[in-house]
N, C-alpha and C positions, 0 to 999 in steps of 0.2 A: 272118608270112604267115598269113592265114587258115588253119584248116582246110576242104579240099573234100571231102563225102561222096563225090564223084563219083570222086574220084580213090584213095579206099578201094576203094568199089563197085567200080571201073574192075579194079582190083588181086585183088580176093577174086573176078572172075569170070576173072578169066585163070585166077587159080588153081588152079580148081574145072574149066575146060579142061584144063588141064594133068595131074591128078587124073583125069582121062574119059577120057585115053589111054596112062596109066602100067598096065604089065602087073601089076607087083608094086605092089599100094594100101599104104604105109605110112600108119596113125595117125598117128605121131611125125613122121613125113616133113612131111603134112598143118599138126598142129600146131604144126609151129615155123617154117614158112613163113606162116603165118598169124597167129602171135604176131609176127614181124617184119613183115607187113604192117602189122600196129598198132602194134605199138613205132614205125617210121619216119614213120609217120601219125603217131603223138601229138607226135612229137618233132620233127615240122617245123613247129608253130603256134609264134605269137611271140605271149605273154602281156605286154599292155599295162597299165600302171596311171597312175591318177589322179594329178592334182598335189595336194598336200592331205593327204597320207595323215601320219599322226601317229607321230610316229618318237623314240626316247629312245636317244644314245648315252652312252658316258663322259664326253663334255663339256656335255654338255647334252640338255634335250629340244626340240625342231623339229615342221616339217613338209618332207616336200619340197614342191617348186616350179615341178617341171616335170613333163608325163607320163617315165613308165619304162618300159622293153621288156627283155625276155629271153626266152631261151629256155629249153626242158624236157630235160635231159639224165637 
C-alpha cells in the first residue's frame, strides 16, 4: 500500500488534540505516541521492485523475472 501523508498528518493532529486537553503534559507520553505514529506509518507501505534486478545464489548467478513486494517490519 502506498504511504498517505494525510493519514500521518490526520494522526499527529489528533495527537496534538489530545496533548491540548491532557492536565499532566508528558514529553515521554508525547514522544512515544508519536514514534508509533511513525513506526505504524512506515511499516504499513509495501515496497515494490523491478523485474530484472541482478541476483547471485549458491547455485548460480540470475535475475529475477517478475516484480517483488514486501513489506518493512
Amino acid at each position: 500500500m502506498p504511504l498517505v501523508k494525510a493519514t500521518l498528518k490526520s494522526g499527529i493532529k489528533a495527537l496534538l488534540d489530545e496533548m491540548r486537553t491532557k492536565e499532566d503534559i508528558s514529553d515521554d507520553y508525547f514522544a512515544d505516541q508519536l514514534a508509533t505514529l511513525i513506526d505504524t506509518y512506515i511499516k504499513s507501505a509495501t515496497v515494490t521492485v523491478a523485474p530484472g534486478i541482478a541476483v547471485t545464489t549458491s547455485t548460480g548467478a540470475g535475475s529475477t523475472v517478475a516484480p517483488g513486494s514486501g513489506t518493512i517490519s
